[in-house]
C-alpha positions in Angstrom: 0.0 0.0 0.0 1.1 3.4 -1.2 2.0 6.3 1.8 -0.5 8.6 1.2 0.5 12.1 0.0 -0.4 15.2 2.5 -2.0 18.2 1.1 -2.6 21.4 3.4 -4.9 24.0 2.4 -5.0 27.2 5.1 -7.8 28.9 4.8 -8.3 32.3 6.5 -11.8 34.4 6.8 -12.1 36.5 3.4 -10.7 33.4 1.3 -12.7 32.7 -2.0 -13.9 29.7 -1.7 -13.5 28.5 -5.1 -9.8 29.1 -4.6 -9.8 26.2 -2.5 -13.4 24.1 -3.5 -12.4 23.8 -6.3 -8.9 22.5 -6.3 -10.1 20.5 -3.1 -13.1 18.5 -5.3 -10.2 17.4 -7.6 -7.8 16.2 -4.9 -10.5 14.9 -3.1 -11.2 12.3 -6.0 -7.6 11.6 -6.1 -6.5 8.0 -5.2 -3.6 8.1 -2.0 -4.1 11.9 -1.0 -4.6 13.0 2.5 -6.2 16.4 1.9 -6.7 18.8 4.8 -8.2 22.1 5.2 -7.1 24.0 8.0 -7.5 27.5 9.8 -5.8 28.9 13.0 -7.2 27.2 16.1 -9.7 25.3 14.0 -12.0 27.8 13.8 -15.0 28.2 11.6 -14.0 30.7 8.5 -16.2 32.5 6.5 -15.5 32.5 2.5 -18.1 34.9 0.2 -21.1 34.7 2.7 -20.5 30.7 3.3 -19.6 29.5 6.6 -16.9 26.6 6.9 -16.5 24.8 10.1 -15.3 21.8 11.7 -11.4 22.7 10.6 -8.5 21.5 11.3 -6.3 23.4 13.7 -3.0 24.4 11.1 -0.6 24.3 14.5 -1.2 21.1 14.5 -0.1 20.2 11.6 3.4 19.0 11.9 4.4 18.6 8.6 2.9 18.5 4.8 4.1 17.1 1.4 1.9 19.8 -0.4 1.4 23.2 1.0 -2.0 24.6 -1.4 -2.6 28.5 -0.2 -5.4 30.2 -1.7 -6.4 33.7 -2.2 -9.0 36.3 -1.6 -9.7 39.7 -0.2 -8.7 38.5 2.8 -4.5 37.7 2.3 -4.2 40.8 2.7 -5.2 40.8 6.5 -4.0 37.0 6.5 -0.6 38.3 6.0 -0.4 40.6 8.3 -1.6 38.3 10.7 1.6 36.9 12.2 0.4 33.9 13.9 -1.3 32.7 10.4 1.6 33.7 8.5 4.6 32.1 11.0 2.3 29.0 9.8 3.2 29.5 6.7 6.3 29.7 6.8 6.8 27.0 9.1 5.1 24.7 6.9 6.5 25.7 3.5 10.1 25.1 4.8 9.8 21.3 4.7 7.0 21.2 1.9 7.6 19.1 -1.4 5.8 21.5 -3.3 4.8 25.2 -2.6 1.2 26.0 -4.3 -1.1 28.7 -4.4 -4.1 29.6 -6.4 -5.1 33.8 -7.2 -3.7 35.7 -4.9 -2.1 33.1 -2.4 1.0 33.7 -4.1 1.3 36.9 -2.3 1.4 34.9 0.9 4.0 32.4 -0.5 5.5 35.9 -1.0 5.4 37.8 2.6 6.6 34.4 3.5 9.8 34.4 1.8 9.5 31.7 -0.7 8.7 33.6 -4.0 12.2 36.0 -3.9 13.6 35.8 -7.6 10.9 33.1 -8.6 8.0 33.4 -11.4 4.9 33.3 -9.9 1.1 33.4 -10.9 -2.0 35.5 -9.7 -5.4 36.9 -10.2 -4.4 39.4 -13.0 -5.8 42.4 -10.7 -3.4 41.6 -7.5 -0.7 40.6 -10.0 1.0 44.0 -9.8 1.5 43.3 -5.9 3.8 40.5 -6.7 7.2 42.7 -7.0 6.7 43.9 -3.9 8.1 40.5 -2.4 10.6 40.3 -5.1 8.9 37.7 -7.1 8.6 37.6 -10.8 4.8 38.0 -12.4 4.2 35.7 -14.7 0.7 36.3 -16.8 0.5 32.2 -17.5 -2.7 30.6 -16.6 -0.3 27.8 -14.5 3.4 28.8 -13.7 5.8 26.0 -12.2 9.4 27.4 -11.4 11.0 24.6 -10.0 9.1 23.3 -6.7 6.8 26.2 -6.5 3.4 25.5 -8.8 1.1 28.3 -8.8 -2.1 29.1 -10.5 -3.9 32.8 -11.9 -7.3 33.7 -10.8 -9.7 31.4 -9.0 -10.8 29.8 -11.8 -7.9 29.2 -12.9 -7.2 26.8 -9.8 -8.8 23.9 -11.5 -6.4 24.2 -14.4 -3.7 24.4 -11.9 -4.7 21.6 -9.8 -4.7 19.0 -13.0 -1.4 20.1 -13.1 -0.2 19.1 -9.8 -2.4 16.0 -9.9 -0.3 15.0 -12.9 2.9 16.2 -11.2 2.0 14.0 -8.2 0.2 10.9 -9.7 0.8 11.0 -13.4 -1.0 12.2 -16.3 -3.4 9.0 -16.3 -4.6 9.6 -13.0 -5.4 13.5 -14.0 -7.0 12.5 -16.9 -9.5 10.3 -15.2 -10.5 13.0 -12.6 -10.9 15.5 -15.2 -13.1 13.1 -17.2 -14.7 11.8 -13.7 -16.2 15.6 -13.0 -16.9 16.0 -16.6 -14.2 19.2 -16.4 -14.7 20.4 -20.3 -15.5 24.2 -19.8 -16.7 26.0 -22.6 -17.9 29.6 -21.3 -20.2 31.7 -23.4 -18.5 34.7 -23.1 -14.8 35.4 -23.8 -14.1 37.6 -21.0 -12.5 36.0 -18.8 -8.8 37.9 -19.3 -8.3 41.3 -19.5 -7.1 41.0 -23.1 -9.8 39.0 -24.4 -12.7 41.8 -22.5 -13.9 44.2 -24.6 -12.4 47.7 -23.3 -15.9 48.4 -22.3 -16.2 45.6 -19.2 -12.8 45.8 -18.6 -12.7 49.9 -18.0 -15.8 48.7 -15.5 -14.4 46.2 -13.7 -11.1 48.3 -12.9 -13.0 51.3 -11.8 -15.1 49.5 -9.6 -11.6 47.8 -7.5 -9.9 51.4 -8.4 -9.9 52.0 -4.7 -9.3 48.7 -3.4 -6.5 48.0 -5.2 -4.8 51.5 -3.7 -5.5 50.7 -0.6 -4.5 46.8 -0.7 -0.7 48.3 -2.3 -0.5 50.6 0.3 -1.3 48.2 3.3 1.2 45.5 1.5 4.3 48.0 1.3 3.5 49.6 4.7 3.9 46.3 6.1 6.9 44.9 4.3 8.2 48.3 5.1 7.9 47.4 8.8 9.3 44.3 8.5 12.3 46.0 7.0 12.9 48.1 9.8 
């Protein structure tokens, strides 16, 4: 019998849920993987108005082969949350692989692990990504060597096929993929910024206008006081 493969996902109030749903519904269809979400304490989280409880407690996690951190409005307060981010860090160091999905990879980067590395994001929080001295990277899936990350929510399906692959072959993908009948085919091509017409994508930027101000300034403030 095959050891089982650990997968940590540590979720924080304000994630999006499909960041982590919807990589967890592949994985969780995956033969020998231990999958595990997690929060600080164990406590119930709440992700776009739906309430997740009975959690595993992430200080109890000793150890993980696959550390999975997913994104949302929320990473920004996630990060500067030291007990949640000292989690991350502590886990990460002995991980196989170092994941994330949107904007997670802005916690991989306040934790250290993205300095001088390619990395993915939602294409709105991508901009954020220098300030931890990683390297944006507009691919739907970006691996640089044991760091796997994938762009916006959505795009966290794409990316977990990938790891499924990386970690139990192509075959065993395959058959998931085909298993949830994963064959999108969305009736609008609007999904990216350069496939939106200028019209919806003019919209959606100055409806986050302020947001995303506010989320750069919190980001270098606190990287700032780290620095000091």
């Amino acid at each position: 019998m095959s050891q089982q493969i650990s997968v940590v996902m540590p979720v924080y109030d304000g994630v999006t849920q499909l960041d982590f749903t919807g990589p967890h519904q592949f994985l969780s269809r995956t033969p020998d993987l231990d999958v595990r979400v997690a929060s600080l304490g164990g406590q119930s989280i709440t992700a776009d108005r739906l309430t997740f409880s009975n959690l595993e407690d992430l200080a109890a996690i000793e150890s993980c082969d696959v550390l999975l951190v997913p994104g949302g409005g929320g990473c920004v307060a996630a990060i500067e949350n030291e007990l949640y981010l000292n989690e991350i860090i502590r886990l990460g160091a002995t991980a196989r692989y170092l994941t994330s999905v949107c904007s997670g990879s802005l916690i991989l980067g306040a934790a250290g692990f993205l300095t001088g590395r390619r990395a993915a994001c939602h294409w709105a929080w991508q901009e954020l990504l220098p300030i931890f001295g990683a390297i944006v990277d507009d691919s739907r899936i970006v691996r640089d060597g044991n760091i796997l990350s994938g762009g916006g929510v959505t795009a966290g399906i794409d990316f977990v096929l990938a790891l499924i692959a990386e970690l139990s072959g192509q075959r065993v993908a395959e058959m998931v993929q085909l298993g949830l009948e994963y064959a999108p085919q969305p009736p609008f091509n609007a999904g990216r910024p350069d496939t939106a017409s200028p019209e919806i994508l003019e919209a959606v930027n100055a409806r986050s206008a302020t947001n995303r101000a506010q989320r750069r300034a919190r980001l270098e403030g606190w990287v700032a006081a780290r620095q000091t």
